[in-house]
C-alpha positions in Angstrom: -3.1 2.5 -13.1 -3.8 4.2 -9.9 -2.9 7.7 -10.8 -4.3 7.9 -14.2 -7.8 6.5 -12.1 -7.6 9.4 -10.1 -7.6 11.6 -12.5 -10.0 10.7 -15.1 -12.6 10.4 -12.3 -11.8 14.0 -12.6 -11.2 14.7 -15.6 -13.2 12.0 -18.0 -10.4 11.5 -19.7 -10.0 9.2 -21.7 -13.2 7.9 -20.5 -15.1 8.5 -17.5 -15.2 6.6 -13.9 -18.0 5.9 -12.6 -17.7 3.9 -9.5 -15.1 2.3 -7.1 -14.9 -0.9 -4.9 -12.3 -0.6 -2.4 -11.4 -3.9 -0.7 -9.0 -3.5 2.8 -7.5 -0.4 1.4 -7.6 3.2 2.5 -6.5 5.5 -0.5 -6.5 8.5 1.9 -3.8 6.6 3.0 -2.2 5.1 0.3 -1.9 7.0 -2.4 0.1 10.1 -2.7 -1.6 13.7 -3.1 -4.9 12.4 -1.2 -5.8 15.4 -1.2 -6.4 14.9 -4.8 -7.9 11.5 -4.3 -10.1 12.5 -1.9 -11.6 15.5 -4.7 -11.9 12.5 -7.3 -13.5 9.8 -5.1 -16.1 13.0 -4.6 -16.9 13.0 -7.8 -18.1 9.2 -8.2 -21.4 7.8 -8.6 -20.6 4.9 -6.6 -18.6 3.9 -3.7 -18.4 0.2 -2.3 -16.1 -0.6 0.6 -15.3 -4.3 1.6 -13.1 -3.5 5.0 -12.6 -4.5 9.1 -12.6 -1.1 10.4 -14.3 2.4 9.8 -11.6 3.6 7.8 -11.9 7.5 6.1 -12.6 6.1 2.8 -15.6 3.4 4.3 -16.3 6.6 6.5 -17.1 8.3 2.5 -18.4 5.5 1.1 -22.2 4.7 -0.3 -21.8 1.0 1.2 -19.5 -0.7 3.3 -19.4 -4.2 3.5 -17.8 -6.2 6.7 -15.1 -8.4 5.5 -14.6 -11.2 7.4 -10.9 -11.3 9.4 -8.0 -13.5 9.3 -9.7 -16.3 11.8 -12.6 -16.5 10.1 -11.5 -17.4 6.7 -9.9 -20.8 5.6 -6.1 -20.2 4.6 -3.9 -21.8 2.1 -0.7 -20.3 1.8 2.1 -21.2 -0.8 5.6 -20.6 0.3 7.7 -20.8 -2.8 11.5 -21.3 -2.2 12.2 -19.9 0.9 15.6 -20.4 1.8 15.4 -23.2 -0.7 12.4 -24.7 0.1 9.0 -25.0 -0.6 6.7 -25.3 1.8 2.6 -25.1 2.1 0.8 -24.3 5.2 -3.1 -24.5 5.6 -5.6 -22.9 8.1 -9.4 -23.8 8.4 -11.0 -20.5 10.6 -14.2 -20.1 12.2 -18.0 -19.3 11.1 -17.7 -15.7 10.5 -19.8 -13.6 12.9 -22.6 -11.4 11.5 -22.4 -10.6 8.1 -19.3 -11.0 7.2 -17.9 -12.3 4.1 -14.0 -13.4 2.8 -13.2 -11.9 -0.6 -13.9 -15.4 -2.7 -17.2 -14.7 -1.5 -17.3 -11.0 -2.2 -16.1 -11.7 -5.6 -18.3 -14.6 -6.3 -21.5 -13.3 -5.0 -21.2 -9.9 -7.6 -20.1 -12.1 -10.6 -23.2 -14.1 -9.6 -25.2 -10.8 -10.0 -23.6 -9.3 -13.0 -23.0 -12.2 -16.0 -24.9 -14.6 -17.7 -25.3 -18.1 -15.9 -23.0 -19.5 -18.7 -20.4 -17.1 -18.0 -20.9 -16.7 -14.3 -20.0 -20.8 -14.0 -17.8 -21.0 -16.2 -15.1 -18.7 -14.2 -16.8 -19.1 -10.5 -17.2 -22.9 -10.5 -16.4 -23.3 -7.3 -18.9 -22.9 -4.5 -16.6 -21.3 -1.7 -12.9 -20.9 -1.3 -12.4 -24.5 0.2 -13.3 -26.0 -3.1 -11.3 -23.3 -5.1 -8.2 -24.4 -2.5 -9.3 -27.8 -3.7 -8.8 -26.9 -7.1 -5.4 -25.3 -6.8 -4.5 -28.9 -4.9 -5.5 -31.4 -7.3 -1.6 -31.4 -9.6 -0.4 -32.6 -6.4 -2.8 -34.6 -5.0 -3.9 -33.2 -2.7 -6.9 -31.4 -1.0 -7.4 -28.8 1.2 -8.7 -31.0 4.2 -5.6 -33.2 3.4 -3.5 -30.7 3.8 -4.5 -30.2 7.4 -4.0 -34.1 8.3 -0.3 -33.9 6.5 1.4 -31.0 5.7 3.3 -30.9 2.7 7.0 -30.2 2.9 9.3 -31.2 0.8 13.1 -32.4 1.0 15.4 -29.7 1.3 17.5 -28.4 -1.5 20.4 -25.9 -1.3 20.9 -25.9 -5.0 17.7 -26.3 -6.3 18.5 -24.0 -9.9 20.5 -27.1 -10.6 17.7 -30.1 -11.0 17.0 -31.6 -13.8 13.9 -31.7 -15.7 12.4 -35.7 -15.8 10.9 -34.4 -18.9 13.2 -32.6 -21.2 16.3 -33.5 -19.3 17.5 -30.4 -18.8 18.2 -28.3 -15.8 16.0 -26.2 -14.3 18.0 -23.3 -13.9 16.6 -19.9 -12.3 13.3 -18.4 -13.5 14.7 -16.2 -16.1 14.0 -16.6 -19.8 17.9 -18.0 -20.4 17.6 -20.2 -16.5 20.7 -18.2 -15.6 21.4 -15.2 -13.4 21.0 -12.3 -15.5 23.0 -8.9 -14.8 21.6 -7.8 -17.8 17.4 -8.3 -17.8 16.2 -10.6 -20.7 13.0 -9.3 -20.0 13.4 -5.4 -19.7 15.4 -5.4 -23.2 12.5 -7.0 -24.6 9.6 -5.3 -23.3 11.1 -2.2 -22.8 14.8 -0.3 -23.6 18.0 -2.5 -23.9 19.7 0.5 -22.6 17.6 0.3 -19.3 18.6 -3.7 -18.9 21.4 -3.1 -16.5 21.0 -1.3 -12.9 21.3 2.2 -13.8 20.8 5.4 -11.4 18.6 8.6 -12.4 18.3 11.3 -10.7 14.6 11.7 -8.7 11.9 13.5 -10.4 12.2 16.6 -7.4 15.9 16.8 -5.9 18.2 19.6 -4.9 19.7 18.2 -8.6 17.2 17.9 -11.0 15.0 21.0 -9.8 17.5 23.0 -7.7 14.6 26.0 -8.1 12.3 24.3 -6.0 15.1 23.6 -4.0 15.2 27.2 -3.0 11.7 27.2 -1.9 12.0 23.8 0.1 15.3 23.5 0.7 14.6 19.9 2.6 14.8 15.9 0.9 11.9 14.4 2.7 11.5 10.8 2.8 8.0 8.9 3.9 7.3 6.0 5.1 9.7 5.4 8.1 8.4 2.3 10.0 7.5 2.5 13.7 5.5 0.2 16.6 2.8 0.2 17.4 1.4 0.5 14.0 1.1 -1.0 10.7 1.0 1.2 7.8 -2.9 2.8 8.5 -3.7 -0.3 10.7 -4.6 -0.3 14.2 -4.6 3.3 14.8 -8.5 2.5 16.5 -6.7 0.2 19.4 -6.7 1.8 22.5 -4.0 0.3 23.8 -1.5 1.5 20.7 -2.7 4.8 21.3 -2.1 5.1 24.3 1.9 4.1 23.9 2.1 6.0 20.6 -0.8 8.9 20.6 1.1 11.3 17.6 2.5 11.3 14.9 6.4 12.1 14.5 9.2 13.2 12.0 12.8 12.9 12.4 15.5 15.9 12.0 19.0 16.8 13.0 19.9 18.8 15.9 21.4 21.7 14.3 18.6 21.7 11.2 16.2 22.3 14.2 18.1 25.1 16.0 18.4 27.5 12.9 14.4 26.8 12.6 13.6 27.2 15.9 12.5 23.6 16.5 12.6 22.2 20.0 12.0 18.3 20.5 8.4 17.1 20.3 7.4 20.5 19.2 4.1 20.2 16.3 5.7 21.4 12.6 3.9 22.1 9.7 5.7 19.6 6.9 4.9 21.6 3.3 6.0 21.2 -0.2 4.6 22.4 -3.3 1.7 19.3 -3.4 0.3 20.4 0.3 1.1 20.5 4.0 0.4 18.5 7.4 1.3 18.3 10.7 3.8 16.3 13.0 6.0 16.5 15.9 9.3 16.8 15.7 11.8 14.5 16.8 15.7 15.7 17.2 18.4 13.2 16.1 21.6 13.1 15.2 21.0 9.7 12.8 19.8 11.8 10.4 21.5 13.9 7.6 21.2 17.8 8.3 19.3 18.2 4.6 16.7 15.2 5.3 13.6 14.6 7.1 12.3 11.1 8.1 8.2 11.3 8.3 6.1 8.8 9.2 2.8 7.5 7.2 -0.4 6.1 7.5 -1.6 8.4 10.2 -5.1 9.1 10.6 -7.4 9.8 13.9 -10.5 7.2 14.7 -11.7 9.3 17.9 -12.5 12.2 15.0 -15.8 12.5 13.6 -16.6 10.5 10.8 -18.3 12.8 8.8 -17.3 15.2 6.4 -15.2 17.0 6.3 -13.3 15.3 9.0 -13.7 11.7 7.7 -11.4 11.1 11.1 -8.8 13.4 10.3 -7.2 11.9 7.6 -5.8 15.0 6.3 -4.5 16.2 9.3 -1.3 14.4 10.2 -1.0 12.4 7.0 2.4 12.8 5.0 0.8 11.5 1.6 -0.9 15.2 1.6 2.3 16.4 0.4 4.0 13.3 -2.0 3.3 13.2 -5.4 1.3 11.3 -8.1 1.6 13.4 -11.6 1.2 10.2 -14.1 4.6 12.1 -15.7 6.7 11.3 -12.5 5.9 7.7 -12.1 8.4 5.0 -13.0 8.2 4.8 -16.8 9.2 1.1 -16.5 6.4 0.1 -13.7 3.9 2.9 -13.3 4.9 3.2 -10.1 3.7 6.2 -8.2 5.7 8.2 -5.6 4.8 8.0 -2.0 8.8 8.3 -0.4 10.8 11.5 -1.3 9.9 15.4 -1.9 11.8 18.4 -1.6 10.0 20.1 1.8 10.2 22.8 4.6 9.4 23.0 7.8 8.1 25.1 10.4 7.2 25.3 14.4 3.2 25.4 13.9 2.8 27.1 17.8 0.9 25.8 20.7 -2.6 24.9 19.3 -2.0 23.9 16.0 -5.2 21.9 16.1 -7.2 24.9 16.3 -6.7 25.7 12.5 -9.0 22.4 11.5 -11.4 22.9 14.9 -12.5 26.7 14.1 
């Protein structure tokens, strides 16, 4: 569980992390309070970083690894009923360049170096992913190369949930434990709290509601994560030509929030809560309720330096410096951490607010 991870690297508790491999993932990203990841990440023994790019996390990293990319890896993809249909589409990719590995290899080549010979084969029979791909193939007959010659697609059904089994006889139904569509979750009254079953709203762990003191403090609901070209999550911020079109980083508020703050359009802010602050431009809307601000994630500045502290900036701009990850706020049902909503304010940061991380 990510932020019970994060902490025992600090803490020990209950037992002591030693060592991280990070595979195409940027936790100074990702994860909420990185300002919290970053201080436990500093505290491993061991940092191992199977990535594309440079990002601030390879930047910290003992060893980074090149992965290989999405043309140089052979591809089997398993497209379970999509709009009724099942479907599977294959890819074959080129001779990586350099050193660069796919994950099956990653994977393989450290089991290879950890277990027993026994052991090792046992669960990594297979000498690359094409004969793993081969493996997954076999119930139907197929092979991975066959795939290629003839693609599989079967017949169209529009109401699939009502096929019958040729072995039992009976329908298939949907993939609940009683085939049918449950408003009420099998599965969650077993496993966790009948009560919990149906679709039920609770209140946010920080809302003007539930913690109306904070509320005072930060009077603003922020919400992260707002989607925007030229950028995917973290990705691409290192391509020139996305920079270029879209060089900072923005948050959304309404008109008349930023006249009685002094906020003009495209003006830096400082975006706090009680977790930590960053920066980002404003942008004035009228889309947007007066008590909420829209941010925008992943951002993070390749043209930085890459060593510490900068690490290319990744504390500057990035949103996830002031969400939350206290293991008592996550979703007691999933674990899930928070990374959309906290109770913020915000402020006009002045002409150079740069100059606070450059001095």
């Amino acid at each position: 569980h990510g932020p019970t991870g994060y902490q025992a690297m600090i803490t020990g508790q209950p037992y002591p992390v030693k060592a991280l491999i990070l595979q195409a993932s940027n936790p100074f990203s990702n994860m909420s309070n990185t300002a919290l990841v970053h201080e436990a990440i500093k505290q491993l023994e061991l940092v191992v970083v199977h990535e594309y790019v440079m990002t601030p996390a390879a930047m910290l990293a003992d060893y980074v690894l090149p992965a290989s990319d999405w043309l140089e890896r052979p591809v089997l993809n398993l497209m379970a009923h999509q709009s009724g249909m099942d479907f599977i589409y294959t890819g074959e990719g080129i001779e990586p360049t350099y050193e660069r590995r796919d994950n099956y290899e990653f994977w393989r080549g450290l089991a290879k170096k950890c277990f027993a010979r026994d052991v090792y084969e046992k669960y990594w029979p297979w000498k690359d992913v094409k004969e793993a791909y081969d493996y997954m193939m076999e119930p139907i007959g197929q092979s991975f190369a066959s795939l290629q010659e003839t693609p599989v697609f079967p017949e169209f059904r529009e109401r699939w949930h009502e096929d019958i089994d040729p072995e039992t006889g009976e329908l298939y139904g949907f993939a609940t434990p009683t085939g049918k569509v449950e408003c009420s979750s099998t599965i969650i009254e077993k496993l966790y709290d009948a009560d919990k079953a149906v679709p039920y709203y609770e209140e946010p762990f920080e809302s003007p509601v539930s913690t109306p003191e904070t509320a005072l403090e930060y009077p603003l609901i922020m919400t992260a994560g707002a989607r925007f070209m030229h950028y995917y999550h973290s990705e691409h911020r290192g391509i020139k030509g996305f920079r270029e079109r879209y060089r900072d980083p923005h948050f959304q508020l309404h008109f008349e929030t930023a006249a009685k703050l002094g906020i003009g359009d495209g003006d830096w802010c400082w975006i706090e809560t009680k977790r930590g602050r960053c920066l980002q431009r404003a942008k004035l809307d009228t889309a947007i309720h007066p008590q909420v601000i829209s941010t925008q994630h992943g951002w993070w500045f390749p043209e930085l330096p890459s060593q510490e502290p900068w690490l290319g900036g990744w504390f500057i701009s990035n949103i996830n410096m002031c969400t939350d990850m206290e293991p008592d706020n996550c979703d007691p049902m999933t674990g899930a951490y928070n990374i959309k909503l906290a109770m913020a304010r915000v402020r006009k940061a002045g002409p150079a607010p740069f100059n606070t991380f450059t001095q």
